[in-house]
C-alpha positions as CSV (number, residue, x, y, z in Angstrom):
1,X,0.4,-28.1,17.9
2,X,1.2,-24.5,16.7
3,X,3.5,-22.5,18.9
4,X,2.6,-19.4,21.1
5,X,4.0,-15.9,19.2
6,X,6.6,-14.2,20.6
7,X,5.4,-11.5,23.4
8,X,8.1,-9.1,23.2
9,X,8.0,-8.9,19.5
10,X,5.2,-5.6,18.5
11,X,4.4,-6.5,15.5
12,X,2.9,-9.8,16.9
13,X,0.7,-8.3,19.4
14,X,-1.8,-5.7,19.5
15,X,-2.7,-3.7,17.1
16,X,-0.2,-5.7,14.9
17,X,-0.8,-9.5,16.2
18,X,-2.8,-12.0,14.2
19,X,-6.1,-13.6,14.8
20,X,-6.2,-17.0,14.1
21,X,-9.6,-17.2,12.9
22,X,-11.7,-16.7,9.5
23,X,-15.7,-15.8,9.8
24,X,-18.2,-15.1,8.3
25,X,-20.5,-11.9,10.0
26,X,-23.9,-10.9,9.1
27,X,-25.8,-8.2,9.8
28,X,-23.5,-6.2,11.8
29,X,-24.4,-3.9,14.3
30,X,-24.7,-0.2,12.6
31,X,-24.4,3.3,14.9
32,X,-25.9,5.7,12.8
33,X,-27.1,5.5,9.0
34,X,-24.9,3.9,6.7
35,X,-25.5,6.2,3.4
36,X,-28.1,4.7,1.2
37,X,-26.1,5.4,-2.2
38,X,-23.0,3.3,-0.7
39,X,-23.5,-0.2,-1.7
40,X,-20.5,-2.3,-2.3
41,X,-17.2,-3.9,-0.7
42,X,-14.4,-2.2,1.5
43,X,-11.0,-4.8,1.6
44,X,-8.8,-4.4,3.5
45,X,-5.4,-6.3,3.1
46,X,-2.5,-6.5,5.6
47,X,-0.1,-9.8,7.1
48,X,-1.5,-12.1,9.5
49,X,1.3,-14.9,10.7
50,X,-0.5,-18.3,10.3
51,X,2.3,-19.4,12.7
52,X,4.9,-18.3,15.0
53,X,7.2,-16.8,12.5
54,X,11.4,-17.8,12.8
55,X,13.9,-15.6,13.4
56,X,13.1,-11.9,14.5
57,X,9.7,-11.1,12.9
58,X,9.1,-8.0,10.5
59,X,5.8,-6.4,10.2
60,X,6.0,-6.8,5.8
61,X,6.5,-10.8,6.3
62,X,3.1,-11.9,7.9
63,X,1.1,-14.4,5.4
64,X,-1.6,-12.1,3.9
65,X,-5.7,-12.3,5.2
66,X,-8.3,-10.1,3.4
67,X,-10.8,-8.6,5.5
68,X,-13.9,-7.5,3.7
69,X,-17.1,-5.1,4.9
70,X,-19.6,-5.9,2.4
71,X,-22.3,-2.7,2.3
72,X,-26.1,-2.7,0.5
73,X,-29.0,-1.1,1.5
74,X,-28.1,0.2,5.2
75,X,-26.6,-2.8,5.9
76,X,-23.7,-4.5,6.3
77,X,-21.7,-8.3,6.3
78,X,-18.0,-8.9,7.1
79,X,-15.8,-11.8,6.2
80,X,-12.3,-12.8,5.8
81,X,-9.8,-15.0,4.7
82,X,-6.5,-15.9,4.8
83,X,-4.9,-16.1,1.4
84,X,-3.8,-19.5,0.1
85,X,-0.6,-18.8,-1.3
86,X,1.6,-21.6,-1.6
87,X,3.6,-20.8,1.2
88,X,0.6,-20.8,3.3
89,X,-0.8,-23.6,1.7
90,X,2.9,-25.7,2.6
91,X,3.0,-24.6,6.2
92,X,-0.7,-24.8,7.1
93,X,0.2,-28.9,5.7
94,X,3.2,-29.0,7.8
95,X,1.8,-27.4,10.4
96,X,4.8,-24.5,11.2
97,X,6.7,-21.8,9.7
98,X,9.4,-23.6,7.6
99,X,11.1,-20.1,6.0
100,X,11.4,-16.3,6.5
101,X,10.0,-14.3,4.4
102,X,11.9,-11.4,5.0
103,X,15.3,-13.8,4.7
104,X,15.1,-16.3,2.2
105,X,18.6,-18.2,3.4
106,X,16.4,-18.4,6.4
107,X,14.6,-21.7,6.2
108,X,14.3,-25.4,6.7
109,X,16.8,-27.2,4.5
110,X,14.1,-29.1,2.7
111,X,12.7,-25.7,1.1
112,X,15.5,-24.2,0.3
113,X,14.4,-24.1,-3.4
114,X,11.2,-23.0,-2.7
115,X,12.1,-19.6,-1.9
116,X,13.4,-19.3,-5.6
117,X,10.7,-20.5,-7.2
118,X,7.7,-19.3,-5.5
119,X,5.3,-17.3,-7.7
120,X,2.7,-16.3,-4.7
121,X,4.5,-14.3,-2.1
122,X,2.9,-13.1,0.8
123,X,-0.2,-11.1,-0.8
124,X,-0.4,-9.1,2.0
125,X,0.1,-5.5,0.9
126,X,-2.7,-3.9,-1.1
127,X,-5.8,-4.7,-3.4
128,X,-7.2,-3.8,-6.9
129,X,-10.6,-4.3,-8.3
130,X,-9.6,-4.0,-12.5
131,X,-10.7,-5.9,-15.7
132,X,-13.4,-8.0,-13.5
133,X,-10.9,-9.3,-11.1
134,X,-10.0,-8.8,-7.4
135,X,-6.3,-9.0,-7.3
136,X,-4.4,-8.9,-3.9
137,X,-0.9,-7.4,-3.9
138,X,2.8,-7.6,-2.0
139,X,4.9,-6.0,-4.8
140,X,7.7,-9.5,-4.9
141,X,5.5,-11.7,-7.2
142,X,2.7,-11.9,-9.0
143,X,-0.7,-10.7,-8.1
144,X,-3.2,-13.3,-6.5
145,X,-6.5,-13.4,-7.5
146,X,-9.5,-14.2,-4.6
147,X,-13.6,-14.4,-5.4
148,X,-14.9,-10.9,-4.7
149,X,-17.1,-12.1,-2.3
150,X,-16.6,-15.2,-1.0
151,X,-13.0,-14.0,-0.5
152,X,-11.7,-17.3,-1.8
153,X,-8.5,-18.3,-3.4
154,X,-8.3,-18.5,-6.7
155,X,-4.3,-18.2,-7.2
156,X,-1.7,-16.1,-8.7
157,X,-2.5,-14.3,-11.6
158,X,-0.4,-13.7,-14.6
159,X,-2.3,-11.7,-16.9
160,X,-3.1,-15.1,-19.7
161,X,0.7,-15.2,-19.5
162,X,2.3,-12.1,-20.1
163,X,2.8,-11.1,-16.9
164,X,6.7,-12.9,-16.4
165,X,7.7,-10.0,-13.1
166,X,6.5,-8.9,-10.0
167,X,3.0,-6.7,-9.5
168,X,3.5,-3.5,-7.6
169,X,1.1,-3.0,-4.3
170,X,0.0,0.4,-6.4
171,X,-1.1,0.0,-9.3
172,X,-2.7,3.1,-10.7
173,X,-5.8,3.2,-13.2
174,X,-6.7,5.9,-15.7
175,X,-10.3,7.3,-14.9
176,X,-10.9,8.1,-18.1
177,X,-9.9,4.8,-20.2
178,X,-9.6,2.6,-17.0
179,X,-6.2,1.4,-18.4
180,X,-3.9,0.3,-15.2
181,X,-0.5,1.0,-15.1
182,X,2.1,-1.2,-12.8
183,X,5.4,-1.8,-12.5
184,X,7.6,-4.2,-11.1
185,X,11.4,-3.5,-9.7
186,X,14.4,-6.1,-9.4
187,X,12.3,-6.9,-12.5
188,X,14.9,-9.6,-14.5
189,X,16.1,-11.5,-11.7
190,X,16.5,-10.8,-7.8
191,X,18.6,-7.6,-6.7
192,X,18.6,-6.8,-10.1
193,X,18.8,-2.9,-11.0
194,X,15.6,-2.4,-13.4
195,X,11.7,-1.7,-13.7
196,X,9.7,-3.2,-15.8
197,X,6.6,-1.4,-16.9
198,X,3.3,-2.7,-17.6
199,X,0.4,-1.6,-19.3
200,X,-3.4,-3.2,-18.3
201,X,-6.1,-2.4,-20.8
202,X,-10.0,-1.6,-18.9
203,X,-10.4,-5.3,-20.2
204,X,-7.5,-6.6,-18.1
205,X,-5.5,-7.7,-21.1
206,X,-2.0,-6.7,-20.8
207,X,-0.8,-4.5,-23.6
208,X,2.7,-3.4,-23.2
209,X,5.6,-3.6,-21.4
210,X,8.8,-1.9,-21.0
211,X,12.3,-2.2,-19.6
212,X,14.1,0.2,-17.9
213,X,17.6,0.0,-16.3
214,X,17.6,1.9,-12.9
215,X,21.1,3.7,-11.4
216,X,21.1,1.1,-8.6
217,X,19.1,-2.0,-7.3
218,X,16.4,-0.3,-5.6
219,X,13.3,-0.9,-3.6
220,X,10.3,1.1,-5.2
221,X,6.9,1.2,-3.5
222,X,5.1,3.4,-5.4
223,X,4.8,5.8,-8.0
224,X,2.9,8.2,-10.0
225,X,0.8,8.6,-13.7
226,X,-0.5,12.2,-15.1
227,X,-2.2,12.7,-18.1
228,X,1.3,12.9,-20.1
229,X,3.8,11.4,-17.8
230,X,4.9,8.4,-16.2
231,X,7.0,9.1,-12.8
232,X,9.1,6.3,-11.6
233,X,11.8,7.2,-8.2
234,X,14.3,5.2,-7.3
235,X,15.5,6.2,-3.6
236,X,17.9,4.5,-2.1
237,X,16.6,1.5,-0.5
238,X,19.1,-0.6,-2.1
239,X,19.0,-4.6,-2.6
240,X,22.0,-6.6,-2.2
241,X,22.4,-10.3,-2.7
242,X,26.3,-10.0,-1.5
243,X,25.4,-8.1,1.3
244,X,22.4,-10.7,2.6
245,X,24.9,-13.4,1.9
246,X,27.4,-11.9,4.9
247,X,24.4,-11.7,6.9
248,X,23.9,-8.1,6.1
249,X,20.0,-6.8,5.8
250,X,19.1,-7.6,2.4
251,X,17.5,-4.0,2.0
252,X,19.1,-1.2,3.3
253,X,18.7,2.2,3.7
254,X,22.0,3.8,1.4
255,X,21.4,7.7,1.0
256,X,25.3,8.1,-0.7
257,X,23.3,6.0,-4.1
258,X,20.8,9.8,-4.1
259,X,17.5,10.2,-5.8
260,X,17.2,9.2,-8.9
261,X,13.7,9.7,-10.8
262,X,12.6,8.2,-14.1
263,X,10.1,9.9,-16.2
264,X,8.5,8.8,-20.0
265,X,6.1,10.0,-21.4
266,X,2.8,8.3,-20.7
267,X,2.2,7.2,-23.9
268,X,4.2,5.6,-26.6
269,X,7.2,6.2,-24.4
270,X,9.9,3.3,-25.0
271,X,13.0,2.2,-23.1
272,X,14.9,5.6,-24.9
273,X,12.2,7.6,-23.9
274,X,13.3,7.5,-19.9
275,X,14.5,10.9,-18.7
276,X,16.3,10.4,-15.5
277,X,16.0,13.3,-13.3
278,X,17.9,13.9,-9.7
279,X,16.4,14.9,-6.8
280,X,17.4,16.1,-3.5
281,X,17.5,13.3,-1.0
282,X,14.1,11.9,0.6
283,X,12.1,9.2,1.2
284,X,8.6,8.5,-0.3
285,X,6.6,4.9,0.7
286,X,3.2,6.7,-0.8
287,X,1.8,9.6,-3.2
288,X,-1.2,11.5,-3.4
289,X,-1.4,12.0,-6.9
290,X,0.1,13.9,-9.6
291,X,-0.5,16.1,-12.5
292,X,1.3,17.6,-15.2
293,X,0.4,21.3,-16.9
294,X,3.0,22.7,-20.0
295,X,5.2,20.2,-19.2
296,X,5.5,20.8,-15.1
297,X,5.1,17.8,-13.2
298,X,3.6,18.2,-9.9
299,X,3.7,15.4,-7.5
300,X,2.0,15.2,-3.8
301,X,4.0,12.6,-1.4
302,X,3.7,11.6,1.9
303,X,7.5,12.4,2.7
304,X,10.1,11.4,5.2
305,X,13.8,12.6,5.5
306,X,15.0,9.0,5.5
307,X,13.7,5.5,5.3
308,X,11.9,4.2,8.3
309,X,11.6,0.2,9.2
310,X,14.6,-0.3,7.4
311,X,18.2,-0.3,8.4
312,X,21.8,1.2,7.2
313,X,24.0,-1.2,5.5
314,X,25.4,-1.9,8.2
315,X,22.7,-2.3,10.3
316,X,22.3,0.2,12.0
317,X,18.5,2.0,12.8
318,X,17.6,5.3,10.8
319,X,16.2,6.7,13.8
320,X,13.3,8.4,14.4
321,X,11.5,10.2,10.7
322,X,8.2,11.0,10.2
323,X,6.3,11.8,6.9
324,X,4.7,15.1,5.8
325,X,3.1,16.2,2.6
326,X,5.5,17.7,0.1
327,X,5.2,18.7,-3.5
328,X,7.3,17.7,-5.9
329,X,7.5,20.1,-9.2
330,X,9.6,18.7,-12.4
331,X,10.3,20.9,-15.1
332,X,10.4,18.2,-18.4
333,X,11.0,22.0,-20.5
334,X,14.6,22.3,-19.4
335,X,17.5,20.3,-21.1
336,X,18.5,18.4,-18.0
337,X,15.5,18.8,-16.1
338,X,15.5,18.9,-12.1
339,X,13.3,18.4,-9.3
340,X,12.5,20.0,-6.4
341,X,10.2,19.7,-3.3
342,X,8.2,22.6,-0.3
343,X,6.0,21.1,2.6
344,X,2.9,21.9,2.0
345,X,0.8,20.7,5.1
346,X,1.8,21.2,8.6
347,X,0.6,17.9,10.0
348,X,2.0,14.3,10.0
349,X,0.3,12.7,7.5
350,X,0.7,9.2,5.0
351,X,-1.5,6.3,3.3
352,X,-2.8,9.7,1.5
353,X,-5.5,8.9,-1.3
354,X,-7.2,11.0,-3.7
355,X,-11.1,11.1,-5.6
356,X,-10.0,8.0,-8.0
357,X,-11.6,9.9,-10.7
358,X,-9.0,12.3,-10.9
359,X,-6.1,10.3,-11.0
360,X,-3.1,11.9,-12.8
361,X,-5.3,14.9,-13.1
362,X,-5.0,18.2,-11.4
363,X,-7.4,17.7,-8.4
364,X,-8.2,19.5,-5.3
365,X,-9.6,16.9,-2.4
366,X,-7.1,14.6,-0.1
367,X,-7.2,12.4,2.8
368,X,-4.5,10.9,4.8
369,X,-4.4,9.1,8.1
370,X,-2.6,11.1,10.9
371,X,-1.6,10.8,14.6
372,X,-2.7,13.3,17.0
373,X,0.5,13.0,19.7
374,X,-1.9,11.1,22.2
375,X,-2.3,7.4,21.1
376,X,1.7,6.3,21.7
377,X,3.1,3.5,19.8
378,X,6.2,1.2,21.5
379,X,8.3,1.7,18.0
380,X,11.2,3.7,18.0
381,X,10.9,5.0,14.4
382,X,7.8,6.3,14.9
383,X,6.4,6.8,18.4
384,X,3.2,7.9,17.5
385,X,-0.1,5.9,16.5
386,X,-2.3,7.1,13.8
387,X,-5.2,7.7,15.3
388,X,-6.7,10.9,12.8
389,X,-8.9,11.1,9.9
390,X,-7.2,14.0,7.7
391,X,-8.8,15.9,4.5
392,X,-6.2,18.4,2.8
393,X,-8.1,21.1,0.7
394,X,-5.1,22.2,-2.0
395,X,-7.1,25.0,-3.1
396,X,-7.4,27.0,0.4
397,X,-4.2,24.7,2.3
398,X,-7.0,24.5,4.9
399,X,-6.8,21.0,6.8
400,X,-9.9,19.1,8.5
401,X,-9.3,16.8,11.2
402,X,-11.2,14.0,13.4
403,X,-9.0,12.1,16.1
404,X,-10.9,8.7,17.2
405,X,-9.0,8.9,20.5
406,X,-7.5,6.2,21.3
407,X,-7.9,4.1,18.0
408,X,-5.9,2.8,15.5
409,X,-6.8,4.0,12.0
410,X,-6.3,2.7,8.8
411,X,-5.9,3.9,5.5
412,X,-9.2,6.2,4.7
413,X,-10.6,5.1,1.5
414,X,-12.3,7.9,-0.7
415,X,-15.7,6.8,-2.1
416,X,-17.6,9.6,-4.7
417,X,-21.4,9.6,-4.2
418,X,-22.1,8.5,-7.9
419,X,-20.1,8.7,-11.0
420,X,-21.0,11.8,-11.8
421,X,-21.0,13.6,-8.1
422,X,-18.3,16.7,-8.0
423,X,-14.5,16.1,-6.6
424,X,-14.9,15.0,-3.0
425,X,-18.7,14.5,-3.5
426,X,-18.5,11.2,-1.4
427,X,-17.3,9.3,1.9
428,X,-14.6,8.2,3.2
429,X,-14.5,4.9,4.8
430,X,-12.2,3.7,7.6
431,X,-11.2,0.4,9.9
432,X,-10.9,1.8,13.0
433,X,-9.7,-0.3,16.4
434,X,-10.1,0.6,19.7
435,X,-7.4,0.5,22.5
436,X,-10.5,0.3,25.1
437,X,-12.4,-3.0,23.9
438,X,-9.7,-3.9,21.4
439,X,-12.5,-4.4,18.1
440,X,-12.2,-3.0,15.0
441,X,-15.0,-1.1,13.3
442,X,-15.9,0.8,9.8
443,X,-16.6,4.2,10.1
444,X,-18.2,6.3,7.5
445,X,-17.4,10.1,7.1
446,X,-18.5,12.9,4.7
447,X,-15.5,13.5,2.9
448,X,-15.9,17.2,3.1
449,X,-16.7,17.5,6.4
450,X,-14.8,15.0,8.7
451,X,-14.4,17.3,11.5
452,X,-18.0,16.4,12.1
453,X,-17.3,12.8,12.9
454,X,-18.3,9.2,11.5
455,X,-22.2,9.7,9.9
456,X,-22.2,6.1,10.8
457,X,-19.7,3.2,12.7
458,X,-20.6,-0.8,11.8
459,X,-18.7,-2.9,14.4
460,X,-17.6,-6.2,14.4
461,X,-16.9,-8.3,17.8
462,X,-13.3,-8.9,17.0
463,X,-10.5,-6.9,16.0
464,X,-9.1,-6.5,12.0
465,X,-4.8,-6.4,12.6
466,X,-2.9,-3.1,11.7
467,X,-2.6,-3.8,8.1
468,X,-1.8,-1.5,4.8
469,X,-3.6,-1.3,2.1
470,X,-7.3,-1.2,0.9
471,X,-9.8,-0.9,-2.0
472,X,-13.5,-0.7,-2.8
473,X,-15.4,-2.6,-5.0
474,X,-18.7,-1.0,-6.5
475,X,-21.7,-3.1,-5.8
């Protein structure tokens, strides 16, 4: 009989706490007119503890269920599905949690080898729709691979065998070839201090792949393409088998180890090729986007002053940080070339996203999720909920805002209206959950006008966990 989840623990109760169902929704309830040009999927991704988790739970460990808000015609379906990894697959069969994901010394004798051979992960973190596949990310193994609509497993994905690393959780695609670029850190063996850099053709065949030493054994979430570049940072978020072996936190937050950012050119750029490039010390989970113009790199990120979530080497919190856009500009004209960083929006603002169609290009239109000061959240790092819809204009540094109260939101997902509509030309599409009934709905916003409000809410009769990542699949 599967245990009760822990009840002090936030990340396994609401918003963050699991459901312990899949379904299958039809027809949902719509308020308002869901546009008649959007028809396709909305996934969302995030972790969802099959069972009571051991030790002392972390939000990034949960097993990974896809939710997905299938759109055609005015109407909409939902479904979703835990993702058979072969962790999953082993406890659902035992019936508990027999390791922890966040510890891999952590676990029932009998698997102790499991942890080092697992290809699956957790798939939990973020999705992709590239080369005919819908791929579901958590940046420590492979990709896994699910039926676009059916949500099915179909199991980790290594690219016909070239794929022999890890899959970031943010891939990034060229709109005008649809090539995807990834990477993968710790990429030789585990703690290592590398990237390995991957090139995915519009076909999904993989085409290249490069090596690249890093200063330190680093934790890297993201990163950024232009048109010309290829901008890798290593912040220090440092790995440590020695240190998880005395029972230290496996990552830590070290800021002595600095900034440290790779940059090769975007095409034809080889292990040789890597400029490195120091920065002044910050912390970046997620970017906007990027561009390059006569060799200037600008770079939009979602910044903090430290890392939050994670602890000090010695185990100690970071405190309390919270992220605001910056720019980052990179001279690549000067002989040693450095980088430097200005705020450039007032508000608290991260899981930014740009019109995919300009990706790597100069662009104009962002969104962001944001909290407005009144939806409180019980974690010390960050005491504030995101509860706003945010659209950043770079052009006139004017903001728009819409705050749904006292609701969770997640990660606004830009749609365009057609492949040839202007930048921002589109919707943005949310998973929203309320505090009051505690269910989760899909709004719908203009992009360009969110301060107006959702143009239409679908709503389920259950509630989709605080998760991370999504994507959209056209229909």
């Amino acid at each position: 009989m599967s245990q009760p989840m822990s009840q002090t623990n936030p990340f396994l109760n609401f918003p963050y706490g699991a459901i312990q169902m899949e379904c299958d929704a039809k027809d949902l309830i719509v308020e308002g007119e869901i546009p008649a040009a959007l028809n396709g999927t909305l996934y969302r991704a995030g972790p969802n503890p099959r069972f009571a988790p051991r030790g002392d739970y972390h939000f990034f460990a949960g097993d990974g269920m896809v939710h997905a808000f299938h759109l055609q015609d005015g109407k909409a379906d939902y479904n979703n599905r835990w993702v058979r990894t072969a962790k999953w697959k082993l406890e659902d069969r035992e019936g508990r949690n027999v390791l922890n994901a966040m510890n891999p010394f952590d676990c029932e004798p009998e698997y102790s080898d499991f942890v080092l051979t697992d290809r699956d992960g957790l798939a939990n973190t973020a999705i992709v729709w590239h080369g005919g596949r819908l791929l579901v990310m958590e940046e420590g193994h492979r990709p896994f691979e699910l039926d676009p609509q059916t949500l099915e497993s179909v199991g980790s994905w290594d690219f016909r065998g070239k794929l022999n690393t890890a899959m970031t959780a943010h891939p990034k695609i060229d709109p005008a070839t649809g090539e995807m670029v990834f990477f993968a850190y710790m990429a030789s063996a585990p703690f290592s201090a590398d990237v390995m850099l991957h090139k995915v053709n519009a076909q999904g065949i993989l085409t290249e792949s490069t090596f690249i030493p890093t200063p330190y054994s680093s934790m890297v979430h993201d990163f950024v393409i232009t048109e010309n570049y290829i901008v890798i940072p290593i912040m220090p978020i440092t790995g440590s088998l020695e240190r998880a072996m005395e029972g230290g936190p496996p990552f830590a937050w070290e800021p002595d180890k600095g900034v440290h950012v790779a940059v090769l050119p975007r095409h034809g750029g080889t292990t040789d090729d890597v400029r490195w490039v120091e920065m002044p010390l910050c912390f970046v989970f997620h970017f906007m986007n990027a561009f390059d113009r006569d060799g200037v790199i600008s770079v939009d990120a979602c910044q903090f002053k430290a890392a939050p979530l994670f602890p000090t080497a010695n185990g100690e919190p970071t405190g309390k940080v919270a992220p605001f856009l910056n720019r980052w500009t990179i001279d690549m004209n000067a002989a040693t070339p450095t980088g430097s960083f200005a705020r450039i929006d007032e508000f608290e603002s991260e899981f930014p996203q740009c019109d995919p169609r300009h990706t790597g290009r100069a662009y104009r239109h962002g969104w962001y999720a944001s909290p407005d000061g009144q939806l409180k959240s019980p974690l010390s790092e960050n005491d504030n909920f995101y509860n706003v819809i945010g659209h950043y204009d770079h052009e006139t540094k004017r903001e728009d805002r819409y705050s749904c109260g006292q609701s969770l939101v997640s990660e606004p997902i830009f749609v365009p209206a057609s492949d040839t509509a202007a930048e921002g030309e589109g919707h943005v599409l949310a998973v929203v959950t309320s505090f009051e009934t505690r269910t989760s709905s899909l709004f719908i916003f203009n992009a360009l006008d969110v301060s107006a409000g959702p143009v239409a809410k679908v709503h389920l009769s259950h509630r989709v966990p605080a998760g991370f990542h999504g994507g959209w699949r056209p229909g």
